[in-house]
N, C-alpha and C positions, 0 to 999 in steps of 0.2 A: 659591540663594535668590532670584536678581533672575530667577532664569526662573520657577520657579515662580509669583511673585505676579503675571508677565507672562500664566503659561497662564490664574491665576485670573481675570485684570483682562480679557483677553480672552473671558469666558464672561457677561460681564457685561452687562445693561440700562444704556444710554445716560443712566436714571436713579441708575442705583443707580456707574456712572463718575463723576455729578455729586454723586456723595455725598451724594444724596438733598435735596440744595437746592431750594428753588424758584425756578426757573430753567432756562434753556438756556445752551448754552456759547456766547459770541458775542454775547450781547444787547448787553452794552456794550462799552468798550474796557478795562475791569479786573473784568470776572465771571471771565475764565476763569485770571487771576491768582487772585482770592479761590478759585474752585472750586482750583485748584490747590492752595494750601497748606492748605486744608481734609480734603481725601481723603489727602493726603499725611501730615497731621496723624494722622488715623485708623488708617492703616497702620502707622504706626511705632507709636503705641499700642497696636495689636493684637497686634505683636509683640512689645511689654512685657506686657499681658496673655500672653500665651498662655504667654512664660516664666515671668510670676509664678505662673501656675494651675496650671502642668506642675510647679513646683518644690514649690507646696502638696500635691497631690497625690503627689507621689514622696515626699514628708516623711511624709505621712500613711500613706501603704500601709508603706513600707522603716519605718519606726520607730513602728510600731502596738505596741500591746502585744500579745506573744502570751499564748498560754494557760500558765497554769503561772506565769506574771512575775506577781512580787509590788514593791509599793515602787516611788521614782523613777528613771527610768532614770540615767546618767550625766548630769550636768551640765555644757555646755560654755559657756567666757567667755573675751573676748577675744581671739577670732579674726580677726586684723589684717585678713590679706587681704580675708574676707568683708565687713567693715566699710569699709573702703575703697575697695571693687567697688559694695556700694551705697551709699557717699556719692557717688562718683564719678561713676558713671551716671546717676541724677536729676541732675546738676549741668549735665554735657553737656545730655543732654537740655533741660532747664529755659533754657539758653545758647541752642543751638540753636533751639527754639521760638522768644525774644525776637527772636534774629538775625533770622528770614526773617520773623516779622511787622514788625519793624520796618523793615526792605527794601520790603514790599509796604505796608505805608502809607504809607511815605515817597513812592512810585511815587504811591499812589491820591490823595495829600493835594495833588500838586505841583501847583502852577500854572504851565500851558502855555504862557500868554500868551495875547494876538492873541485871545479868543472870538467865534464866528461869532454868539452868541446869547447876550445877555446876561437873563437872568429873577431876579426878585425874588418869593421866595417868604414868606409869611407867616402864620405860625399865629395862631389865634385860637381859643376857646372856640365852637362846636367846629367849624370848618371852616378854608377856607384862602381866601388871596387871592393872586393872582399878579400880578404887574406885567411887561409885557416893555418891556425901558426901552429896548433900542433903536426900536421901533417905534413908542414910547410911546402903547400901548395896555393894558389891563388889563379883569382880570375878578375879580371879587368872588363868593367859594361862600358857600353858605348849610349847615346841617346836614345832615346824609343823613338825608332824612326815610321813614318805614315807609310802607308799606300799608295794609290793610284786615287782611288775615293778619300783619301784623307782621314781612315781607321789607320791605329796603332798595330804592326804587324808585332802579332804574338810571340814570334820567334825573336826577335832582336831586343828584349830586353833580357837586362843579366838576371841570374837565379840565385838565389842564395839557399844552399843543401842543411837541413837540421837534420840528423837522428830523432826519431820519435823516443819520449819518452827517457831522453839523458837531459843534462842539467848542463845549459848552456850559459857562456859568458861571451857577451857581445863589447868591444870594447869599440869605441864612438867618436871619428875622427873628420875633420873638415880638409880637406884640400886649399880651400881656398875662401869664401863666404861663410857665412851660418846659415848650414840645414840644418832638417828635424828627420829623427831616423821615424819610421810609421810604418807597422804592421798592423792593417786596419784591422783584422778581426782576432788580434792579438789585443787589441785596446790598451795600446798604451805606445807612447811616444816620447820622443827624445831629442834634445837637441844637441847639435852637432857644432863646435864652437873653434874657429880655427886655434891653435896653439893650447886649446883643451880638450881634454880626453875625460869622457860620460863614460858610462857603463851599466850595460842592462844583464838580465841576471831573470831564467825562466826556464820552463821544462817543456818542450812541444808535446802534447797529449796525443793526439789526432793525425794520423797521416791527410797529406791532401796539401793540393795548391792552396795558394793566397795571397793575397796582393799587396803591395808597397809602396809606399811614395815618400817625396818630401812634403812635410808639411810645414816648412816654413819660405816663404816668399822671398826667392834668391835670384832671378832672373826673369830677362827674356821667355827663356824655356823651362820654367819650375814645371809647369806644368805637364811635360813630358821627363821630368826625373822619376819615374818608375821602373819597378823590380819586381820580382816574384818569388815568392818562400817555396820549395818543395821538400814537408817535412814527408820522409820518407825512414824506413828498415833500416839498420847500421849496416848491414848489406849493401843497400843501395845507395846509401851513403860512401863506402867507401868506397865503391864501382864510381859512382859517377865524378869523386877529387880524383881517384887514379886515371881520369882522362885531363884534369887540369896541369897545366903548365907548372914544374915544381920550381920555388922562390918566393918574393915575399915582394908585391906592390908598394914602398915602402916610403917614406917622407921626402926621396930623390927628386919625388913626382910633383909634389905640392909648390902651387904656384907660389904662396907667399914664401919665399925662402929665407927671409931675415927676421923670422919669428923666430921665440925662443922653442928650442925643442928640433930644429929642423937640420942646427949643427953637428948632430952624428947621427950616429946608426944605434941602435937598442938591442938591450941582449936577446929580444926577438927575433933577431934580423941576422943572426950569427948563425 
């Protein structure tokens, strides 16, 4: 069996290895963890289908009615073994699944310590603001505004700057609704809760653009709350916040002001 699905997996598109995600293996430092239990996922369900469709089938061909059968066939009930075989099975299974997801989140959720780059990210109706608090400097997105044909002009969304290759700490702020923070080919998402603060925790691998949204259903215009990651050289990193505006976008902003949290200013903000 374990050779077999090795001849299959080796005939395979480097997409169709990454189980079809969008993504490469390697972007961050837990893509190729999620890609893992993801494909993994797949295969063992495909090999629960394929016995449950093999077994429908042989049921249906072996105990069809023939020609000449009149009335119902034999009736069979409580059949220990069988019943026991399928409660047992989904149960593993079902065991299984929670075990390794909750292994790989516990991995992805952990905090590292020590971050090379501390960033404040913050949704709003419909765009984003970022704060980088160690540098304390910040940039303020506006909405992803169309064109003339009604494409999203590339320039007018905000950027959010990573170092390749440092250990970043994103802390996860709402303005006003519940977003979800999403770097689609980072896989993994987050949600953004007013008068609560998330926190994600990751290493960019790979230089190179990448795209963002909210994924959670906040408006009118959810659908143009988009961003874009440019993980780039610590070089380039610092060249491109030494053009940002030095200060901190900070809870002055937020629409709901009579939440808890929004009564002062934090020792980030000093």
């Amino acid at each position: 069996m374990g050779l077999a699905v090795a001849v299959i997996l080796a005939g395979c598109t480097q997409e169709q290895l990454n189980g079809f995600l969008p993504t490469e293996s390697g972007t961050t430092n837990h893509v190729d963890r999620v890609i893992g239990l993801w494909v993994t996922s797949w295969i063992v369900l495909l090999g629960v289908g394929v016995v449950t469709w093999g077994l429908i089938l042989w049921a249906a061909v072996v105990y069809r009615r023939r020609k000449g059968q009149t009335g119902l066939p034999v009736q069979l009930r409580y059949n220990m073994p069988i019943e026991i075989f399928y409660t047992v099975v989904p149960l593993i299974l079902i065991i299984g699944f929670f075990a390794f997801t909750a292994r790989d989140q516990a991995a992805i959720e952990a905090d590292p310590g020590d971050p090379d780059v501390r960033i404040e990210a913050i949704g709003k109706r419909w765009s984003w603001d970022f704060n980088y608090l160690d540098e304390k400097r910040y940039s303020e997105g506006v909405q992803a505004q169309p064109d003339k044909e009604g494409n999203l002009e590339e320039g007018s969304l905000p950027v959010l700057y990573l170092p390749v290759g440092e250990k970043v700490e994103i802390t996860l702020e709402s303005r006003d609704v519940a977003h979800s923070f999403w770097i689609i080919d980072f896989l993994y998402k987050k949600d953004m809760i007013p008068s609560h603060t998330n926190y994600m925790y990751f290493v960019p691998l790979k230089e190179g653009v990448y795209r963002g949204k909210c994924a959670e259903l906040c408006g009118e215009f959810h659908a143009d709350m988009l961003f874009e990651v440019h993980v780039v050289s610590r070089a380039e990193y610092d060249a491109a916040l030494a053009k940002l505006p030095e200060g901190r976008n900070g809870v002055e902003n937020n629409v709901n002001q009579n939440l808890p949290g929004n009564e002062g200013t934090s020792e980030d903000e000093d």
